[in-house]
C-alpha positions as CSV (number, residue, x, y, z in Angstrom):
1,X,0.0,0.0,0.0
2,X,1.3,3.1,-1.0
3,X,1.2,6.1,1.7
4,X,2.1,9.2,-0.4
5,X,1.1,9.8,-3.9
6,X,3.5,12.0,-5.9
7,X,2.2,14.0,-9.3
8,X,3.7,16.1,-11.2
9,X,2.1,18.8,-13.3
10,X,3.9,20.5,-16.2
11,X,3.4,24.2,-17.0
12,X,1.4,23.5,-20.2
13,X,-1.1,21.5,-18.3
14,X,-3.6,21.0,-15.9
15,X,-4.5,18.7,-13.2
16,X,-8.3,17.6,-11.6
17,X,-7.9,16.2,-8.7
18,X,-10.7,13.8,-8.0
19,X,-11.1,12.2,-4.1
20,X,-13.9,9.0,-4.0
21,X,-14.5,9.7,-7.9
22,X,-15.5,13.3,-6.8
23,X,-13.9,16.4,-8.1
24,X,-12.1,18.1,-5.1
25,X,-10.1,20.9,-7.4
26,X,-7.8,22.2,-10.3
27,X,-4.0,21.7,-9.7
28,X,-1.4,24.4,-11.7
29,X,1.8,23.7,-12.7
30,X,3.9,22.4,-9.6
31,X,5.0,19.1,-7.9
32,X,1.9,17.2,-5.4
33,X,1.8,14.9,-2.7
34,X,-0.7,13.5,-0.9
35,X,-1.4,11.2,1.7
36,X,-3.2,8.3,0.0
37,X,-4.0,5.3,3.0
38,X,-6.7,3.8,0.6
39,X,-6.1,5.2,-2.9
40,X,-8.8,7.5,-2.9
41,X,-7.0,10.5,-4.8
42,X,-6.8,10.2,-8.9
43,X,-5.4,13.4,-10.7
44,X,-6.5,13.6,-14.5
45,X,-3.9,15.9,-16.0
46,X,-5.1,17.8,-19.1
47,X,-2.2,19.2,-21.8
48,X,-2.8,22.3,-23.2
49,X,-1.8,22.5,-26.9
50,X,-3.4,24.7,-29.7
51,X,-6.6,25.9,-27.3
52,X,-8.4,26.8,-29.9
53,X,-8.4,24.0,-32.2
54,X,-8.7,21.4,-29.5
55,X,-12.0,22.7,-27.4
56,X,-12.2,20.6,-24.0
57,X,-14.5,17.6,-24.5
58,X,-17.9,17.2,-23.1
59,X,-17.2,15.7,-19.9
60,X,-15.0,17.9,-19.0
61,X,-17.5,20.5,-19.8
62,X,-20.1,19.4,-18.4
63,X,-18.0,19.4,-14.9
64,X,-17.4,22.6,-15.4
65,X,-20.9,23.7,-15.6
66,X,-21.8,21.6,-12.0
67,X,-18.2,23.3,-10.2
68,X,-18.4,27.0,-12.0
69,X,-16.7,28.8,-9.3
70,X,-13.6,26.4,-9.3
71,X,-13.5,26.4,-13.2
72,X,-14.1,30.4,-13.4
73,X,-10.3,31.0,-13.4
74,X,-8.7,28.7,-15.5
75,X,-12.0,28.2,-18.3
76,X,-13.3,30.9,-20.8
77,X,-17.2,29.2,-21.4
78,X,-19.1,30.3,-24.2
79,X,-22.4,29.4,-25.0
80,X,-24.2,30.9,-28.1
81,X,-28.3,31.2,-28.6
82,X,-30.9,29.9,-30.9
83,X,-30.1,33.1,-33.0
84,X,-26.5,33.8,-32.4
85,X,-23.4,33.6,-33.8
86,X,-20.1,33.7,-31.6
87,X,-17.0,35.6,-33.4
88,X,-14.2,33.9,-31.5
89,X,-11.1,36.3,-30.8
90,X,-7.6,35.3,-29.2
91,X,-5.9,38.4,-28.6
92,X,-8.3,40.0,-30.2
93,X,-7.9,39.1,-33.6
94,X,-10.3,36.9,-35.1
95,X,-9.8,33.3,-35.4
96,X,-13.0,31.2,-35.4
97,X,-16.8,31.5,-35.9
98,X,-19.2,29.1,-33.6
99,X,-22.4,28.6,-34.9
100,X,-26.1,29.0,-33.4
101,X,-27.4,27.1,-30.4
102,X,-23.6,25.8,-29.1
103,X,-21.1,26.2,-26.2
104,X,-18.2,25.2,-25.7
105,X,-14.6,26.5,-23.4
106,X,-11.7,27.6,-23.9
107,X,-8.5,27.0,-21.3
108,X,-7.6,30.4,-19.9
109,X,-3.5,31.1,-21.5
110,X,-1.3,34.2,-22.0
111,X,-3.3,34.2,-24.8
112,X,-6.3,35.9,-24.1
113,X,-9.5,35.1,-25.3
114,X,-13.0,36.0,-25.9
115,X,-16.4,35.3,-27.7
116,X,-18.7,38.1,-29.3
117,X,-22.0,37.1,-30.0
118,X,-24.4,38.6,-32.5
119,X,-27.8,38.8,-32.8
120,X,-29.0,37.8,-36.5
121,X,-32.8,36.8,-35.4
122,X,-33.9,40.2,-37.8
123,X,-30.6,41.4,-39.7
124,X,-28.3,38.4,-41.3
125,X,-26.5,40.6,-42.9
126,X,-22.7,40.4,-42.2
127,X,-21.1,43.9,-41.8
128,X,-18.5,45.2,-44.8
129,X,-15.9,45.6,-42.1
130,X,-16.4,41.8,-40.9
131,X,-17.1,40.2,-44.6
132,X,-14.0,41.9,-45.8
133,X,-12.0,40.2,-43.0
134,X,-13.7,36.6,-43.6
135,X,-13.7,36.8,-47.6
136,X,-9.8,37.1,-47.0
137,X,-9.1,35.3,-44.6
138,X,-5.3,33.5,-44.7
139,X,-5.5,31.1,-41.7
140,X,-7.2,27.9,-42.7
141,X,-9.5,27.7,-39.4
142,X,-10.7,31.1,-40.3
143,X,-11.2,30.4,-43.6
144,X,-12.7,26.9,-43.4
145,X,-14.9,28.5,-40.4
146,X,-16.3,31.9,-43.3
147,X,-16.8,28.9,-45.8
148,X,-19.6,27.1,-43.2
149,X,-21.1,30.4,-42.0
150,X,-21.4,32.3,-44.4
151,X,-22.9,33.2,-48.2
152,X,-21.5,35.6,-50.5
153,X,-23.2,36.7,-53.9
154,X,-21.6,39.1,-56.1
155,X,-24.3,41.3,-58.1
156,X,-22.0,42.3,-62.1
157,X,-22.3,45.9,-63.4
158,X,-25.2,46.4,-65.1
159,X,-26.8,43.1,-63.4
160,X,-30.0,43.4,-60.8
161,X,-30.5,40.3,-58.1
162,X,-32.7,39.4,-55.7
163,X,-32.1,37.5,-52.4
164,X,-34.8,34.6,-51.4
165,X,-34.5,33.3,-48.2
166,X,-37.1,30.2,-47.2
167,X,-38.3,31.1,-50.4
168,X,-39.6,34.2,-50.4
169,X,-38.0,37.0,-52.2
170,X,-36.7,39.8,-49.2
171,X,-34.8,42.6,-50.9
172,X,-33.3,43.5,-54.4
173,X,-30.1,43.6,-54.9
174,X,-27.9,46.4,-56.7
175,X,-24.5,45.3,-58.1
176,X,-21.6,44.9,-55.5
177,X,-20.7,41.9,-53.3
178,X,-23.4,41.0,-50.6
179,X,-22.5,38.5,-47.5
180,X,-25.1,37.0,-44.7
181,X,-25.1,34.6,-42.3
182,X,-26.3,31.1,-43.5
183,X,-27.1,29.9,-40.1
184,X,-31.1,29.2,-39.8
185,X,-32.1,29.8,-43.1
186,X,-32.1,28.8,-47.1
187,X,-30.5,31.8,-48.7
188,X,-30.0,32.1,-52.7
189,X,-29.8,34.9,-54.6
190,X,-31.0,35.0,-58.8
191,X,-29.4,37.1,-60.9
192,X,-30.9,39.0,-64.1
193,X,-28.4,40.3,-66.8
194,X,-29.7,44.2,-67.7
195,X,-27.6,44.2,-70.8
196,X,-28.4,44.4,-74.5
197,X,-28.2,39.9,-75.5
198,X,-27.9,38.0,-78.6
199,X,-30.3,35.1,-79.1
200,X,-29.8,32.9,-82.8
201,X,-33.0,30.8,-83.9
202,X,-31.1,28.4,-85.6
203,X,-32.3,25.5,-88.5
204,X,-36.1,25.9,-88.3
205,X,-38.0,23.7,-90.6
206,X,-40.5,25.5,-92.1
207,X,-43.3,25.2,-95.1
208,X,-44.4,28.6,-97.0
209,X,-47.8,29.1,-98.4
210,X,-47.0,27.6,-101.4
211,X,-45.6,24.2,-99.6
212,X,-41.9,24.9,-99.9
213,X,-40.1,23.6,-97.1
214,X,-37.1,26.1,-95.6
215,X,-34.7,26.5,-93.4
216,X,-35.0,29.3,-91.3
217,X,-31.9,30.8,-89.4
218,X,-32.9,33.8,-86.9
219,X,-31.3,36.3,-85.1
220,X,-32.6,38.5,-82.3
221,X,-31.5,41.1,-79.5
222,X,-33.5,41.5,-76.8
223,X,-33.0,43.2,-73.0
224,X,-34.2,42.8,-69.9
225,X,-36.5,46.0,-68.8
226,X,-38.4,44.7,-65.6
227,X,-36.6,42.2,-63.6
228,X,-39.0,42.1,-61.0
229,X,-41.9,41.3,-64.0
230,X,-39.6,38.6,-65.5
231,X,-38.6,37.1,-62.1
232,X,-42.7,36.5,-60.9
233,X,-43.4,35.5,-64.3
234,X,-41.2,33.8,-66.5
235,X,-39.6,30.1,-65.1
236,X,-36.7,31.1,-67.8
237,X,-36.8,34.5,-69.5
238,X,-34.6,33.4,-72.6
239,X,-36.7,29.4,-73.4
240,X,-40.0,31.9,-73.1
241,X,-38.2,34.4,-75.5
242,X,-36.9,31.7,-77.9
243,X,-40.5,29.8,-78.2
244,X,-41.8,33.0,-78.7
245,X,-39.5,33.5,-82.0
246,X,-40.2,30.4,-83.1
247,X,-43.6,30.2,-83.4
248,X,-43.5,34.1,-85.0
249,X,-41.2,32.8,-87.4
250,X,-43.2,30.1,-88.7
251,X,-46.6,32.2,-88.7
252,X,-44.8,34.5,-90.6
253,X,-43.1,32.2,-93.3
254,X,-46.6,30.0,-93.6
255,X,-48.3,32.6,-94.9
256,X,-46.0,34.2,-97.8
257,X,-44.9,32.4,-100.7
258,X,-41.5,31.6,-101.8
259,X,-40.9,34.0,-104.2
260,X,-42.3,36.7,-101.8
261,X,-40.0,36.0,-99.2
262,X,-36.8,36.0,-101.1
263,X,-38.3,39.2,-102.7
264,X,-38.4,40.9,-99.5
265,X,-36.4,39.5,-96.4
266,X,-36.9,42.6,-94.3
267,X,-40.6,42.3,-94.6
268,X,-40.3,38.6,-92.4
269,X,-38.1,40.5,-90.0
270,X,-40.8,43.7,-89.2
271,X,-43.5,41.1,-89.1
272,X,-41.5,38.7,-86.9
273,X,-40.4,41.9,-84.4
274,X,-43.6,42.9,-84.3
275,X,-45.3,39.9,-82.8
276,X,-42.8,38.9,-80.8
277,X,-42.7,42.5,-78.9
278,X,-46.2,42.9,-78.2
279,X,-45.4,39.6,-76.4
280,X,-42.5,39.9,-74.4
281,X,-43.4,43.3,-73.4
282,X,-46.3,42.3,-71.1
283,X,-43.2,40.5,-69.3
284,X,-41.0,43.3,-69.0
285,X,-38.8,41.8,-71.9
286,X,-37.9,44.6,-75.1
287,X,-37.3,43.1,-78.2
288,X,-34.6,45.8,-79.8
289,X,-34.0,43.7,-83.7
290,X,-35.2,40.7,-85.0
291,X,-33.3,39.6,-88.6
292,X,-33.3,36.5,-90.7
293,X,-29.5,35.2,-91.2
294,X,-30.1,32.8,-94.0
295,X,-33.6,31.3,-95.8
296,X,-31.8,27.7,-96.6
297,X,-33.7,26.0,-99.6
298,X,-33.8,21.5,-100.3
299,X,-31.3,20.6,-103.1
300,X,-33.9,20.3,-105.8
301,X,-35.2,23.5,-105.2
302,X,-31.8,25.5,-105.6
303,X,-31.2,23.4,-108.3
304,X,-34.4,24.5,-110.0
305,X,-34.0,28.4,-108.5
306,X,-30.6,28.0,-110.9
307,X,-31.9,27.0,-114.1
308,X,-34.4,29.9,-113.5
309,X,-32.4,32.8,-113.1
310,X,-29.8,31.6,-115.8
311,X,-32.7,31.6,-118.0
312,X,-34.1,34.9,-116.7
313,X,-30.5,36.1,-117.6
314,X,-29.9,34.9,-120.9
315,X,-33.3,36.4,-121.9
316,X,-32.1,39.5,-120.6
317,X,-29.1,39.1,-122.4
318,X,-30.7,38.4,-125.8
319,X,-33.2,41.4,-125.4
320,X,-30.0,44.1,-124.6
321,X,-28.1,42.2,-127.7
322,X,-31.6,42.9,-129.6
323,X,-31.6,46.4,-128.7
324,X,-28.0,47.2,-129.8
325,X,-28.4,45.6,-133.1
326,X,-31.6,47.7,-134.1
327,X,-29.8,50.7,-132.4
328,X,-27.0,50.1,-134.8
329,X,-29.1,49.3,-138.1
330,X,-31.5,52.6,-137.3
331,X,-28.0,54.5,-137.0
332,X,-26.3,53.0,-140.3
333,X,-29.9,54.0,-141.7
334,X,-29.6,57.3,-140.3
335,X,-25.8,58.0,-141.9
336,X,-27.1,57.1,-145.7
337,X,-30.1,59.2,-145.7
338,X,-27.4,62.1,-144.6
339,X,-25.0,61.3,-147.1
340,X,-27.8,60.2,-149.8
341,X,-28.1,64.2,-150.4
342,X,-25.2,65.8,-149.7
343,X,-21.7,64.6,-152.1
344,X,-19.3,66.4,-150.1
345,X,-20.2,64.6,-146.9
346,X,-19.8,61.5,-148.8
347,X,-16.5,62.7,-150.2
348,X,-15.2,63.2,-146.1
349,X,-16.6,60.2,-145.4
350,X,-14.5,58.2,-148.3
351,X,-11.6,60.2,-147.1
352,X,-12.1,58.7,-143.2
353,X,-12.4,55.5,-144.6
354,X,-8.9,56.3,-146.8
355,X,-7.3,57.0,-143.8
356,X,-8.2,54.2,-141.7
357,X,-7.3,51.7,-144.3
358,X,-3.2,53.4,-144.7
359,X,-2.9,53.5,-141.4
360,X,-3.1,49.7,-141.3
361,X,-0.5,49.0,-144.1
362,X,3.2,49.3,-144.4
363,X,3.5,50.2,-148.0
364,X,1.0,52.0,-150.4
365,X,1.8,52.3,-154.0
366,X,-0.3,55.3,-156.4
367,X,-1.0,54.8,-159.7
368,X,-2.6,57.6,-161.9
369,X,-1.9,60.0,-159.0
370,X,-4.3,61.9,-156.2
371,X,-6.9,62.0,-158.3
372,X,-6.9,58.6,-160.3
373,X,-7.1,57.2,-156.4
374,X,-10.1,59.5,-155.6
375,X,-12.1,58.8,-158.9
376,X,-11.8,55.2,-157.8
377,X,-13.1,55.2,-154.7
378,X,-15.6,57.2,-156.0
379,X,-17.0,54.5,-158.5
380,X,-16.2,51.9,-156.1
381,X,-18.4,53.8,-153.5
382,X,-20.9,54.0,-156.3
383,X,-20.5,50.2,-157.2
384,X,-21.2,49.3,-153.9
385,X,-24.0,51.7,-153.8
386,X,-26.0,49.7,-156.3
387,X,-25.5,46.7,-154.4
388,X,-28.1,48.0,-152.0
């Protein structure tokens, strides 16, 4: 049997000294001895490490709570509400966040610390000051801690949102960064882009009035005018807008013929706009352009188109050929009835004809002189006269 008990406790820990199973009181740092006739004393020695990442356990706790007096001087206890959160601060700089409805305790160090608590039963809303600090956090518990408590949305330039919590819609929300507690609540936000967009109708099958079938590529820009309308409205603002072109498209194209449609594209596009804006208005959507990219035609048609316009082309051709030829004749006609009358016209006129000819010859050889050559042209002119 042993008749003094010895322990000792090191300066980074602490010892419970328990008599009959039954917590007598909290040892420091030291050497202990006691005078144990029938091993009643047991001293549970507790090493304190990182005290903030290794909270003591429940038991421990839950002696603390039933002795608080003999725990007040070496235990910080927290315990947070059904609506709180606890900011957890060693020195005070932040280090952890405790969620709603918990407690806990924290070993009392030269390293002071200390839980805030904040209310967030009516305002969730994290403070600039305190999101800042969370969003950058650089120490993992910190940061793992933000990632669990908190939501952060981030509203674009020219974007509107709006924050649904338990599914009802609370507040809009202008563009900037927003951050609020998650604790107790389903928070999302939905975003709606204010911006001019670009929607392509692409491959539409369609049959005109005169049962030819097309393909139909459509282009559109549209914008977003009333988020709130298009938000309690429309499931999905751009599969509404789309079925919406669609079916303009093809009311349009089914009742205009082939050759009506390829005369006059921008006639499809006013008609399409114009249907399709009446509707989307009522749901706070403004259709700015509507325009037909391509009218695709089958094989056979194109084929058929081809052998049309080269006709239509060659019988244009022949007409302008036509025209020149009976231009040229009523001209020619025009020339002899001047010269019919007049000899020294017709003498100039030899003389042009002279000149062209020598100027396409190397060598020219006279006979008879000036006037032999001159009487000869003359009767040949009057030879070929009476061919006529």
């Amino acid at each position: 049997m042993r008749l003094i008990k010895k322990i000792i406790i090191a300066e980074t820990q602490k010892g419970l000294l328990f008599k009959e199973r039954q917590f007598s009181k909290i040892l420091s740092a030291g050497v202990y001895r006691f005078w144990d006739w029938f091993d009643q004393y047991h001293v549970h020695i507790v090493t304190l490490t990182n005290t903030l990442q290794e909270e003591i356990d429940k038991d421990l706790l839950h002696l603390a709570q039933l002795h608080p007096d003999a725990f007040a001087e070496v235990l910080t206890q927290w315990e947070t509400g059904e609506q709180e959160v606890g900011l957890v601060y060693q020195k005070n700089v932040l280090k952890d966040i405790k969620a709603p409805g918990q407690r806990g305790a924290y070993w009392k160090t030269q390293q002071e610390i200390h839980v805030d608590k904040l209310d967030i039963s009516q305002d969730f809303t994290v403070p600039k000051k305190l999101a800042a600090l969370l969003a950058n956090a650089k120490e993992d518990m910190l940061r793992c801690a933000a990632l669990r408590a908190i939501v952060v949305a981030t509203v674009p330039e020219n974007h509107l949102g709006f924050l649904t919590v338990d599914g009802e819609t609370v507040a809009t929300l202008k563009s900037g960064t927003h951050v609020w507690w998650r604790f107790n609540r389903n928070i999302a936000v939905t975003l709606f882009d204010g911006r001019l967009q670009n929607m392509e109708v692409n491959g539409q099958e369609i049959l005109t009035k005169d049962r030819v079938s097309l393909r139909v590529n459509l282009s559109a820009t549209w914008q977003i005018k009333q988020a709130e309308v298009v938000k309690a409205e429309l499931a999905d603002a751009k599969d509404y807008l789309y079925r919406e072109l669609q079916l303009a498209l093809r009311t349009v194209v089914s009742t205009q013929t082939l050759d009506e449609l390829l005369a006059d594209k921008n006639s499809l596009n006013t008609q399409v706009l114009a249907i399709v804006s009446e509707k989307a208005a009522v749901y706070g959507i403004e259709v700015k352009t509507v325009g037909a990219r391509d009218i695709v035609l089958p094989g056979e048609m194109k084929a058929i188109l081809t052998q049309v316009v080269e006709a239509q082309k060659l019988a244009e051709a022949n007409l302008i050929k036509r025209q020149e030829e009976t231009q040229a004749t009523r001209s020619l006609h025009n020339t002899a009835k001047v010269m019919e009358g007049n000899p020294v016209l017709l003498r100039l006129k030899e003389l042009e004809i002279l000149e062209k000819i020598t100027g396409r010859i190397n060598t020219l050889n006279v006979y008879g002189g000036l006037e032999g050559v001159m009487n000869d042209m003359v009767r040949l002119t009057e030879r070929s006269k009476s061919l006529y």
